[in-house]
N, C-alpha and C positions, 0 to 999 in steps of 0.2 A: 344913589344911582351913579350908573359911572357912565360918559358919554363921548361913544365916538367916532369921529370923521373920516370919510374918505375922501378922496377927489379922483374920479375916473373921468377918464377924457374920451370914451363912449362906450356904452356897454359893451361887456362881452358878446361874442358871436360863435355860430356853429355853422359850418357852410362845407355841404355832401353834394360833389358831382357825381358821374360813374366812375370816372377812375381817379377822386383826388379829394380828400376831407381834411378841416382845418378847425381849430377847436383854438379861438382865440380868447384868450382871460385877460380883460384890461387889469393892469395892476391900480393900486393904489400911487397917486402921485406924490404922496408925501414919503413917500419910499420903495426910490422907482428900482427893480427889480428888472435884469431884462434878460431869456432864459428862450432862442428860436431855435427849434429844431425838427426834425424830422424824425418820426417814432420808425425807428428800423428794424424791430418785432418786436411779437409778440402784442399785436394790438389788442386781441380778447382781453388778455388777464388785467390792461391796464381799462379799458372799457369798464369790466366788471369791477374791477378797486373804485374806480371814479362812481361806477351807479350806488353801490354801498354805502359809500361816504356822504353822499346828493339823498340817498334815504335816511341816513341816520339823521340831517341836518332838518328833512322836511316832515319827514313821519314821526319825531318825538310824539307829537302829539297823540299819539294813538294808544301809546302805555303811559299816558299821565296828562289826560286833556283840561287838567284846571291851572298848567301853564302858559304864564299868560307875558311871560316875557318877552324883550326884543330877538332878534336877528341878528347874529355879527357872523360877516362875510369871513369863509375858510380863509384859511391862512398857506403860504405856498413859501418854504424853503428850498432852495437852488443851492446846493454844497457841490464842489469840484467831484463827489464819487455820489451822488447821491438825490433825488428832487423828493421832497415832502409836499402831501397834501394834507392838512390840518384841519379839523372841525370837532366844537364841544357841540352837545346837546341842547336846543331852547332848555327842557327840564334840569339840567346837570348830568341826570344819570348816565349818561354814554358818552364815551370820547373814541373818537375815527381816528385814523393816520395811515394813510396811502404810500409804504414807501418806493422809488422806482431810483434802479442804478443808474447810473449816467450812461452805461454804457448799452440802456437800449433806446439812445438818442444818437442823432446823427447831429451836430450843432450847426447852426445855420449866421453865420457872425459872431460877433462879441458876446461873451456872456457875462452878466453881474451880478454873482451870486450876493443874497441878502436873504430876506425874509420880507413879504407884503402881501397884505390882504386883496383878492381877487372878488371882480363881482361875479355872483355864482348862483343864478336864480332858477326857480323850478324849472323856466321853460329850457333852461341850458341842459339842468338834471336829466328834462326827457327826451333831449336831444341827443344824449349820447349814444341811445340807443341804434344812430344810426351809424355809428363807426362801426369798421369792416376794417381784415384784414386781405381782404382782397383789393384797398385803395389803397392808395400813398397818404398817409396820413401826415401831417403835421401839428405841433403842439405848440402855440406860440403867447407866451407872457411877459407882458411891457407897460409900462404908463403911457408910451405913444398915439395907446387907442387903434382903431382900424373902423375901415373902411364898413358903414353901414348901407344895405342896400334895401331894407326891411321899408317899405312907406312908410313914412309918419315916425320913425325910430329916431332918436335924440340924440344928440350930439355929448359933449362935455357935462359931467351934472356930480351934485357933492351931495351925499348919504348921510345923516348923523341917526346914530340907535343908540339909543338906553338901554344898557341892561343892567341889574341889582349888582350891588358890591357882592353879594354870597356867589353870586355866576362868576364872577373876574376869580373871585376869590377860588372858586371851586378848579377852574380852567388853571390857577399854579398850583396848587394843592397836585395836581392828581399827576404832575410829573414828579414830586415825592414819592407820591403812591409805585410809580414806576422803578422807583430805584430803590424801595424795600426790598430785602432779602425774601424770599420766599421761597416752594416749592417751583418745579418746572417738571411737565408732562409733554413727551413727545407722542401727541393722538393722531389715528390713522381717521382723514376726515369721512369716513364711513359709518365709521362707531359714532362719531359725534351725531352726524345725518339720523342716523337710528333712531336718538335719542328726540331729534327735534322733529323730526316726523311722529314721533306718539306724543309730542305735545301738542305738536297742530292740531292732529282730530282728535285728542283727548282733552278734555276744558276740567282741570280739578277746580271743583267747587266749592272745599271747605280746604280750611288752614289744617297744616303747616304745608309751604308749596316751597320748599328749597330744595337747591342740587346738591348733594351729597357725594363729594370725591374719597371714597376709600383707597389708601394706600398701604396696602399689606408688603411687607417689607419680601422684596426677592422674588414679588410675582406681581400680574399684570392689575392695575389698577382699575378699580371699578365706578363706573358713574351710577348713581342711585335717585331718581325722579322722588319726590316726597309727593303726597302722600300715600302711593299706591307702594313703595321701596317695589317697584320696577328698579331692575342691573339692567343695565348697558356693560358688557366687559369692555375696556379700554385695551384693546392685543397689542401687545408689546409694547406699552407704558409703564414702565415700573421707574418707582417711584425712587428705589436706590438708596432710603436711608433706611439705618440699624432698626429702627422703631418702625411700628403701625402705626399709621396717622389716619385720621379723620378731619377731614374741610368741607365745613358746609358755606355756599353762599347761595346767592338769590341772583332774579333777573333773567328767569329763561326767559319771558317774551320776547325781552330785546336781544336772546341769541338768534332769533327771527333773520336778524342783519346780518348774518353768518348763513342762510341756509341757501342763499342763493349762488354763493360761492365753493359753495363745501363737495357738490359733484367735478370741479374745475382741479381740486386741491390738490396738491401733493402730501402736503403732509400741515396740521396746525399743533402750535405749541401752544401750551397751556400756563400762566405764569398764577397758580395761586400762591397771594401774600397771607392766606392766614381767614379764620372763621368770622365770617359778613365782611371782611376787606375788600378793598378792591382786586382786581382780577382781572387778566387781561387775556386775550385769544390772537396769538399772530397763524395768519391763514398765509401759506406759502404757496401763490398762485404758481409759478414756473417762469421763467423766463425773467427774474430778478424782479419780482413785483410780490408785495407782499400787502395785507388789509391786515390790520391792527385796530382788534373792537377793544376799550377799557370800558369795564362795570364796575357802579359803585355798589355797596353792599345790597342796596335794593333801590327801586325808583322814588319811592317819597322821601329818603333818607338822602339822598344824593351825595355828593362827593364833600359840601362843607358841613354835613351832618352826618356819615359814615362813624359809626364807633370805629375808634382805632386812630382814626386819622392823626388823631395826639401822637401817635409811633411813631412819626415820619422822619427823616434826620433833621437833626437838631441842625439849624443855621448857625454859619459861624460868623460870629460878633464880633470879631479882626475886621470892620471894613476896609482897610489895607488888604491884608490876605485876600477876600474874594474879589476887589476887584483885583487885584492880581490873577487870579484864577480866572475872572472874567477874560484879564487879557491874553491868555496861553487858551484859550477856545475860540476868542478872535483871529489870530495869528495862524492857527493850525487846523482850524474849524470845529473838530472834532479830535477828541482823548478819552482814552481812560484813563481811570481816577489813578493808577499806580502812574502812568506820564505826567499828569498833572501835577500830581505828591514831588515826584521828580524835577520836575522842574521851575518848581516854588519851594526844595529843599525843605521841606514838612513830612510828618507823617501820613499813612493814608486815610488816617480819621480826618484828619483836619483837611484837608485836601479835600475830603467827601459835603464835611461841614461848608466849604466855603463855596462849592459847589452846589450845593444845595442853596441856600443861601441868593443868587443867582437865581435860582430853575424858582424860588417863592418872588424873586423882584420879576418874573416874568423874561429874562435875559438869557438863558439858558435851556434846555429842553433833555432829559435818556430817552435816548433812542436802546430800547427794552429789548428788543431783538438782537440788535448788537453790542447791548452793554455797556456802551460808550457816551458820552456828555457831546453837546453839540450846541454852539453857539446859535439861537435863535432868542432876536429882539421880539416878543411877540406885543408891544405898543410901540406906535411912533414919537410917544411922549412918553416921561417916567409915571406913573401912577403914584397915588400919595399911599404908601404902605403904609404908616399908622394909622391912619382908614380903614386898612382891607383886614389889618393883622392889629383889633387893637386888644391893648394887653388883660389880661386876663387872670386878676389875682387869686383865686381858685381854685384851679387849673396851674398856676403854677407852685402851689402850696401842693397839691397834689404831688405834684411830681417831687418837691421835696422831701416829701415825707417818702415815695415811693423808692426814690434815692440813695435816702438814709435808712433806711433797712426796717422805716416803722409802721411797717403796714403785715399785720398780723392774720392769717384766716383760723377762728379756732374751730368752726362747724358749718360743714355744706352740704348742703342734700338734694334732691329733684323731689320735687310736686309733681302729680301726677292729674289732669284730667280725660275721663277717657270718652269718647264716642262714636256710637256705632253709626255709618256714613254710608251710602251708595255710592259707586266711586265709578265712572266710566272708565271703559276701556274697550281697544278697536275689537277684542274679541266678545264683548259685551260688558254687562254691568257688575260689578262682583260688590259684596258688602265686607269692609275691613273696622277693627275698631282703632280708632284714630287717635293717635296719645297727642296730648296737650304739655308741656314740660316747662315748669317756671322752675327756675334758678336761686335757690335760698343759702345765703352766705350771710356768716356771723362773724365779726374779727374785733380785732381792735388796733385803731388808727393813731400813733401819735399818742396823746394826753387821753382823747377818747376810748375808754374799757368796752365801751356795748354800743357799737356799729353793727344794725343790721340792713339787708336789700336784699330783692326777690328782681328779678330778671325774668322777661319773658322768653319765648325763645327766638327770637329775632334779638336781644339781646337791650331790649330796652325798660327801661326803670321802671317796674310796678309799683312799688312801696320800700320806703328808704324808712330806714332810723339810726337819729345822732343825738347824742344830748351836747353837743356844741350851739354856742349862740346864736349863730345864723339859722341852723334848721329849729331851731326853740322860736325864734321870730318870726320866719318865714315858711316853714316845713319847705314841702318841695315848690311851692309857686313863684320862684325866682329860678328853679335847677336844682340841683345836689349841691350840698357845701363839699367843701375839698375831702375830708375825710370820707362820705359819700363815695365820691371820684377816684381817691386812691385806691377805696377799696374796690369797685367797679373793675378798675383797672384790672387788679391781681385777678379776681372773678371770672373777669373772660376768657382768660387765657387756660385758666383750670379748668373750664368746664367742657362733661364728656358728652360726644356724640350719639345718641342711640338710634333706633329706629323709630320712624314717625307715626306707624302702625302693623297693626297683628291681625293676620286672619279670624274675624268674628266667631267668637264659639255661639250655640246652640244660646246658651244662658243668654249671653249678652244681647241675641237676638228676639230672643223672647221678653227681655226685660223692654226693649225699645222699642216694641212693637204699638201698646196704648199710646203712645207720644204720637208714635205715625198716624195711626188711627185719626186722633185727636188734628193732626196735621192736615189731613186727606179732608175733614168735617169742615174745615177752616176755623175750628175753636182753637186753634195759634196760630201767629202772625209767621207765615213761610212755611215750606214743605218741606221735608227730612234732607235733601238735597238741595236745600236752597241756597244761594251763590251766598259767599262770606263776606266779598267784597273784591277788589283789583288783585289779579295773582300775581303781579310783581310788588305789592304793597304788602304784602305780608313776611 
């Protein structure tokens, strides 16, 4: 467990006359912050950025309630063009980021830009509700503290929370995640709206429940609901590359935190890095306010169990080099990575490396919208990284091998199971039969000739085989041995996207009919539509 302190010198406050609201966030005293101003438009879209953020932080619980971790207060970065609002998930699966320009502030004194934790409790979350753009608002964050008028409300007081090294760990991880290469979709938030309204009144009740982004090369990109392959057309989203691509990932519950913004929008960009990666949604409220949702591949998987997460850029091992790179982000606040290259006279890998490198010590942050690296401390103290990132001989025998060109696929196929399902939908019920898809790859790894693994389709290990020592010892009750892993690797990336179901023929329904039967009698345990389990957990 990792544990830690703040010092507010009184809680934050909300205070609504008729003509004048102030929305005061004591900073943290150990890293005083101090950021008064006067919001001079555009109050809605930052109201609705702030209510988003205040939900993803208190509602986790509601798509993954056997999380049972601490609380760590948002985080609130003040750059000379730029103020961040910051929050990871209790569960891991969701990261918030509130961006707002400087320039829809009016500055009220001295400003110090930095980065510091804000206290930020439900009762503040429901109190935004009451900012208007017909009062003079102001937005004011300091260690100063202010003035409390509440009876019985307390003065100075220090917060310490635990939370698990996989959360800290997940919270730098998922600024990697941000600065992977990946697809980019400009969606009209209409078409988004569409899709998240037939999931509200629509509850799929058996697996597969993933989003499915078709990108057909030179036309507009399609969204596809699993398991019903409901299209949502994406108008004028094209995708722009030579090839047809298929990306599936997971997590609509928690696009939830999107739909209350998505009739305000102007327009939301779509950043997928690739099949169950992470995945991010910038929502472009107007008025230089933006809500930035990241998802991990799905909610029980989170951000430091994500397949893929192993992809992220390689940290660079010059600790010269990055903190140098440290110090050209301190100095300038924000760069891109070709400035940065530039003025550490490096290439831009390395320059990316060293960077990176940074954004895993927690000192660095991509701002994903604008592409750019940005100096943020997100601890008041250094964290013990061989803790957080300890080494991994496995995993990195993997990569060796994957490296050196000795990770071979000689035979791959899809498994097929199929079943016929009652499926809601807002025009009524329809029966579809619903394909099941495990992943069977054969290769040979390194010294290993007969490496075999089966993949479900969320993309997690069924049944492994190595005739290496460790899985001779152990089979899988410790993990994959490396060759395992290598080959996993190459696997994922090959593997094709199909449909998750087909209109039920005649046959199929009649063959399924005794089960129901048998169902309906209660001679089996559940009804032919019986819930599978969590729809973001699959």
């Amino acid at each position: 467990m990792t544990t830690f302190g703040f010092l507010y010198a009184t809680p934050s406050v909300f205070e609504s006359t008729r003509e004048r609201a102030l929305l005061g966030l004591s900073a943290d005293q150990h890293r005083p912050v101090r950021f008064h101003a006067r919001v001079a438009k555009h109050v809605l879209p930052l109201r609705m950025a702030l209510q988003a953020l205040g939900e993803l932080i208190w509602h986790s619980d509601e798509w993954n309630p056997e999380w049972t971790g601490g609380i760590l207060d948002p985080l609130i970065t003040v750059h000379p063009d730029r103020v961040f609002f910051e929050a990871f998930s209790q569960d891991q699966s969701a990261y918030g980021l509130v961006i707002v320009d400087r320039e829809c502030f009016v500055p009220e004194g001295e400003v110090h830009c930095g980065t510091t934790n804000v206290d930020f409790t439900a009762w503040l979350w429901a109190a935004l509700a009451e900012l208007r753009s017909s009062r003079e608002t102001h937005l004011r964050v300091g260690p100063e503290g202010f003035e409390v008028r509440t009876t019985g409300a307390g003065g100075r007081f220090e917060q310490k929370v635990e939370v698990p090294d996989a959360w800290v760990r997940g919270f730098l991880q998922l600024q990697g995640g941000m600065a992977l290469p990946g697809t980019r979709l400009s969606v009209r938030p209409v078409d988004l709206l569409a899709a998240e309204r037939f999931l509200r009144y629509t509850k799929a009740k058996v697996s597969p429940r993933a989003l499915r982004y078709e990108l057909p090369p030179g036309e507009d990109a399609r969204l596809v609901l699993e398991p019903w392959e409901q299209v949502f057309p994406l108008r004028g989203a094209v995708h722009g590359g030579p090839e047809a691509r298929t990306i599936r990932t997971w997590g609509r519950r928690r696009l939830r935190l999107l739909e209350p913004l998505l009739p305000y929008a102007e327009r939301v960009d779509v950043y997928l890095k690739g099949r169950a990666l992470p995945h991010f949604y910038v929502v472009h409220l107007g008025g230089g306010v933006r809500f930035v949702l990241g998802l991990s591949g799905w909610t029980a998987n989170r951000w430091t169990g994500t397949a893929g997460m192993d992809l992220l850029l390689e940290p660079e091992r010059d600790a010269g080099l990055a903190e140098r790179a440290l110090g050209v982000l301190r100095e300038r606040f924000h760069a891109s990575t070709e400035e940065v290259a530039g003025a550490l006279g490096v290439d831009k890998a390395r320059a990316a490396a060293a960077l990176a490198a940074q954004c895993a010590a927690g000192r660095a942050m991509f701002d994903v919208e604008a592409r750019r690296w940005r100096h943020r401390e997100l601890f008041a103290t250094p964290v013990d990284l061989g803790r957080l990132y300890p080494p991994d001989a496995r995993r990195e025998e993997a990569e060796r091998l994957e490296a050196a060109g000795e990770v071979h696929v000689s035979s791959e196929a899809t498994r097929e199971t199929r079943k016929v399902r009652k499926l809601p939908t807002p025009e009524g019920t329809v029966v579809r039969e619903v394909i099941h898809r495990d992943w069977v790859v054969q290769g040979r790894v390194g010294a290993q000739a007969e490496v075999e693994l089966v993949l479900n389709d969320e993309d997690r290990l069924l049944f492994g085989r190595c005739g290496c020592e460790h899985f001779r010892e152990h089979l899988l009750n410790l993990g994959p041995c490396a060759h395992l892993l290598a080959l996993s690797r190459l696997a994922r990336a090959r593997r094709r996207e199909l449909a998750s179901s087909t209109p039920a023929s005649a046959e199929a329904i009649a063959a399924r009919a005794p089960e129901e039967r048998r169902a309906r009698d209660g001679d089996e345990e559940g009804a032919l539509d019986a819930e599978d389990g969590d729809d973001d957990n699959r």
